[in-house]
C-alpha positions as CSV (number, residue, x, y, z in Angstrom):
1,X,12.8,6.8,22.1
2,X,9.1,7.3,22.8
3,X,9.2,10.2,20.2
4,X,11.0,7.8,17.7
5,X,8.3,5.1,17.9
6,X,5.5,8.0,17.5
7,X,7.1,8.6,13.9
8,X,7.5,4.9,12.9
9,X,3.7,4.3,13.9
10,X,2.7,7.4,12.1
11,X,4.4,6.7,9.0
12,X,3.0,3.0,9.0
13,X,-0.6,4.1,10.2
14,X,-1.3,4.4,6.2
15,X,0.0,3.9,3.2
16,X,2.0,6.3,1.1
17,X,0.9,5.2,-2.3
18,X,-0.9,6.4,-5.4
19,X,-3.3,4.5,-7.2
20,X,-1.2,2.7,-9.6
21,X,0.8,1.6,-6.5
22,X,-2.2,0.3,-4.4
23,X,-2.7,-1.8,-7.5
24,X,0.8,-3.0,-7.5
25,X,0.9,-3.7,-3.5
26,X,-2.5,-5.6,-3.4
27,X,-2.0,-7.8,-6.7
28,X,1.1,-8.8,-5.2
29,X,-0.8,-9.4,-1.8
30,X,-3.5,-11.6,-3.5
31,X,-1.6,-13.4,-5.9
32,X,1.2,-14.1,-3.5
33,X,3.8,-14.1,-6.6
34,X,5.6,-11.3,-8.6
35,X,4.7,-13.7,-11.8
36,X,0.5,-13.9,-10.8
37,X,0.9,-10.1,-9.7
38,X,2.3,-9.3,-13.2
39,X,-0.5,-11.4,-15.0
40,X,-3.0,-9.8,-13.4
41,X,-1.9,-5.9,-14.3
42,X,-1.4,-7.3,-17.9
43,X,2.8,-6.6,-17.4
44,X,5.5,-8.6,-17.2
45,X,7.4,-9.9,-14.0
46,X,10.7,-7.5,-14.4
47,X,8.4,-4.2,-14.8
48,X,6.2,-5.4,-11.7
49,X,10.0,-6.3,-9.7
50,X,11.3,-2.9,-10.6
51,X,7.7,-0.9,-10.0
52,X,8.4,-3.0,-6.4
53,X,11.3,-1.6,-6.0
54,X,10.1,1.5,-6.4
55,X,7.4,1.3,-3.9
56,X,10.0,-0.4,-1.0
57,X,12.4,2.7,-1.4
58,X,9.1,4.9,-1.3
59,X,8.1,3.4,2.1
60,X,11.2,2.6,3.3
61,X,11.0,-0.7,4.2
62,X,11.0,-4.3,2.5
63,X,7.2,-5.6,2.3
64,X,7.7,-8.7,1.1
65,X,10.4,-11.6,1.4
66,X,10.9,-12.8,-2.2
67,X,11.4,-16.5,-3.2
68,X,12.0,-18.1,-6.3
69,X,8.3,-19.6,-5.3
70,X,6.5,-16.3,-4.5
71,X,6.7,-13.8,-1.9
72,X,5.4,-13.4,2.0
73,X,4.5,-10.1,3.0
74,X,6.7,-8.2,5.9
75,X,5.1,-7.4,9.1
76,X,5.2,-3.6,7.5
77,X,3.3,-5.1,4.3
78,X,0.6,-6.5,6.7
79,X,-0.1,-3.7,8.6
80,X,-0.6,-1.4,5.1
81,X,-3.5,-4.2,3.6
82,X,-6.3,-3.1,5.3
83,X,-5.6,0.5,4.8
84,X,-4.5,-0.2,1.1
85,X,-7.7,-2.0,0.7
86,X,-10.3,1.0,2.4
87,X,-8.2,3.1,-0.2
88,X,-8.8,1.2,-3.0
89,X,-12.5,0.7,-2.0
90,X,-12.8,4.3,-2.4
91,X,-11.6,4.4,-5.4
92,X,-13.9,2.2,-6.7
93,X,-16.7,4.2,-5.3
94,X,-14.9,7.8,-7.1
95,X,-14.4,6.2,-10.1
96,X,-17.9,5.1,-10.0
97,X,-19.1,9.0,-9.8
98,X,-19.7,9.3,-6.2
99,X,-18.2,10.5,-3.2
100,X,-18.5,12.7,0.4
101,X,-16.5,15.2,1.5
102,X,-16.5,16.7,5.2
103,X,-15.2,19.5,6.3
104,X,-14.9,20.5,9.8
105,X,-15.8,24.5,10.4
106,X,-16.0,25.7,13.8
107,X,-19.2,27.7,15.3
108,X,-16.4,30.5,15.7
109,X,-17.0,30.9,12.1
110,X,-20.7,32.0,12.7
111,X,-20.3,34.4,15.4
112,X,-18.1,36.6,16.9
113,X,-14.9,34.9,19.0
114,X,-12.9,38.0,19.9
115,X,-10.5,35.7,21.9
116,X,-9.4,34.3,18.4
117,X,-10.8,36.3,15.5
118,X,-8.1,34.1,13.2
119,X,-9.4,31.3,13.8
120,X,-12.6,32.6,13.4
121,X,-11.7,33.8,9.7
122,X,-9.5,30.6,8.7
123,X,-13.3,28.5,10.1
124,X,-15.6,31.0,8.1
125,X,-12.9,29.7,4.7
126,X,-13.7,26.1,5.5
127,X,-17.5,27.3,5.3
128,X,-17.4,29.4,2.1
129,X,-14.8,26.5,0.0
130,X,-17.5,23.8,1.1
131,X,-20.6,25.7,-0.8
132,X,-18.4,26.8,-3.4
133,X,-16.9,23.4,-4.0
134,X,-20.6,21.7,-2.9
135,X,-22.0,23.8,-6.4
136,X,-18.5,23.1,-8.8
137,X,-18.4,19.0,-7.9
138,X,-22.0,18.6,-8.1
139,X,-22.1,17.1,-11.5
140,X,-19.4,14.4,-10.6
141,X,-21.7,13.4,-7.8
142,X,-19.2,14.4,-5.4
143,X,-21.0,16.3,-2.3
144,X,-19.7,18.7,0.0
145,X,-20.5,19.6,3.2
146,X,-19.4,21.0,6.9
147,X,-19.7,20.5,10.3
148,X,-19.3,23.8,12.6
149,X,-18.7,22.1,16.2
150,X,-19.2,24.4,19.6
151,X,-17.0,24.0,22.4
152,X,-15.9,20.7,22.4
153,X,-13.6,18.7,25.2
154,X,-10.5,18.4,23.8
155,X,-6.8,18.9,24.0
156,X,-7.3,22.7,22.5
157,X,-9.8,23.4,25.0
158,X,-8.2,21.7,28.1
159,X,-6.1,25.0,29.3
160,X,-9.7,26.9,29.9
161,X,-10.1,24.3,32.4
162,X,-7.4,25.6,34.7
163,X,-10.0,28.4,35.5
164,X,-13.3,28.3,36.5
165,X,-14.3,31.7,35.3
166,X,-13.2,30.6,31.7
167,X,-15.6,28.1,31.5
168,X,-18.4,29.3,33.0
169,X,-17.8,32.3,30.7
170,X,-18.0,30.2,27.5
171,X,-21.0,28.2,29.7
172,X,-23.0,31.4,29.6
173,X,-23.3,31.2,25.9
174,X,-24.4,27.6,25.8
175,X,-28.3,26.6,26.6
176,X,-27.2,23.2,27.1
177,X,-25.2,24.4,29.9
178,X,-21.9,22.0,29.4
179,X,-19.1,21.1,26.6
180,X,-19.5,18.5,24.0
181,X,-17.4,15.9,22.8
182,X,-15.7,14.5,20.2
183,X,-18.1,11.0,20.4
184,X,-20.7,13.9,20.2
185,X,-19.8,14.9,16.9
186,X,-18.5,12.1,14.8
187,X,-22.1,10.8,14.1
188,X,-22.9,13.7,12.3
189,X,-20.0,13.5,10.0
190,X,-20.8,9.8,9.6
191,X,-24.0,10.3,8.8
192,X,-23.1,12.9,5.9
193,X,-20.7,10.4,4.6
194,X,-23.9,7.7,3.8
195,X,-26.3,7.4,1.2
196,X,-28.9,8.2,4.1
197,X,-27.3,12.3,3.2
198,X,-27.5,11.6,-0.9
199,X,-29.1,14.8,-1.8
200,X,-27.6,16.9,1.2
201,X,-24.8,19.0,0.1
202,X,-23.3,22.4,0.5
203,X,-24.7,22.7,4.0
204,X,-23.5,23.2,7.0
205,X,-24.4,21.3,10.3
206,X,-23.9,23.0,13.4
207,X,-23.5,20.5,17.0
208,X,-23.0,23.0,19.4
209,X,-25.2,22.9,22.4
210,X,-27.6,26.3,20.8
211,X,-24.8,28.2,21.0
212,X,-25.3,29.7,17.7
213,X,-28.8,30.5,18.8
214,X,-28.1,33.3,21.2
């Protein structure tokens, strides 16, 4: 049951939509009618009713209760507007010729982690696609960069913590002398994602206690 419930949030969390079919759900949002939806997107009411369709059999679930008046959205529809919305707001900004993107690399991609020399390699990819696409995306204004993390609490780390002598190890090789976390590295990822980072791109920020310093 608990499992079930997982999915059903996770499949309502955000939108599965393309950009023609944000525009469809919000106009029909704002204008509250398949008729004012229709004028607004220049078509007619059968096309938008039919694109509607569409988009209920996509997600799976009726988002709004149609009346010969208008239409209410479903308790699905509500929780999709803000995300629908964020989505079209970056849009806007895309289409505008600008955008961010972050990758997440791993410090494991900077030196040598014999535990898990995979992970390792797959981190050091992350590093070498974020120059690469920092230099081929530079003329749409679209920057590019990483963020290599050190040891950080979390659920992947959590089974070193069944033994003292696997922490201290991984300790030894951080001057700050304890794990980050995750609150630790979201502001760097937020700050590459603002016009405070406009001209920073293709680089990669490491948050990892100095452990890529010895």
């Amino acid at each position: 049951m608990a499992a079930r419930a997982r999915r059903q949030d996770s499949a309502h969390a955000a939108p599965p939509f393309d950009w023609e079919q944000i525009r469809l759900f919000l106009a029909v949002v704002r204008e509250g009618s398949l008729a004012g939806a229709a004028a607004r997107m220049g078509l007619d009411v059968s096309t938008v009713s039919r694109r509607l369709d569409r988009l209920e059999e996509r997600v799976g679930a009726p988002l709004f209760d149609r009346t010969r008046d208008g239409t209410a959205p479903s308790a699905v529809a509500e929780q999709l507007v803000a995300h629908a919305e964020e989505m079209e707001r970056s849009a806007t900004r895309f289409a505008a010729g600008g955008a961010s993107v972050v990758n997440l690399a791993s410090m494991s991609a900077l030196r040598a982690v014999p535990l898990v020399p995979g992970y390792g390699a797959a981190k050091a990819g992350i590093i070498d696609i974020t120059r690469n696409l920092a230099v081929k995306w530079a003329g749409k204004g679209i920057r590019v960069n990483a963020v290599a993390p050190g040891t950080i609490d979390t659920p992947m780390t959590a089974p070193m913590h069944i033994a003292a002598e696997l922490v201290e190890s991984e300790l030894a090789h951080i001057p700050l002398r304890r794990f980050g976390s995750a609150g630790e590295i979201a502001p760097t990822v937020a700050f590459l994602c603002t016009e405070q980072s406009s001209y920073t791109t293709g680089a990669v920020f490491v948050v990892d206690g100095a452990s890529d310093c010895i």
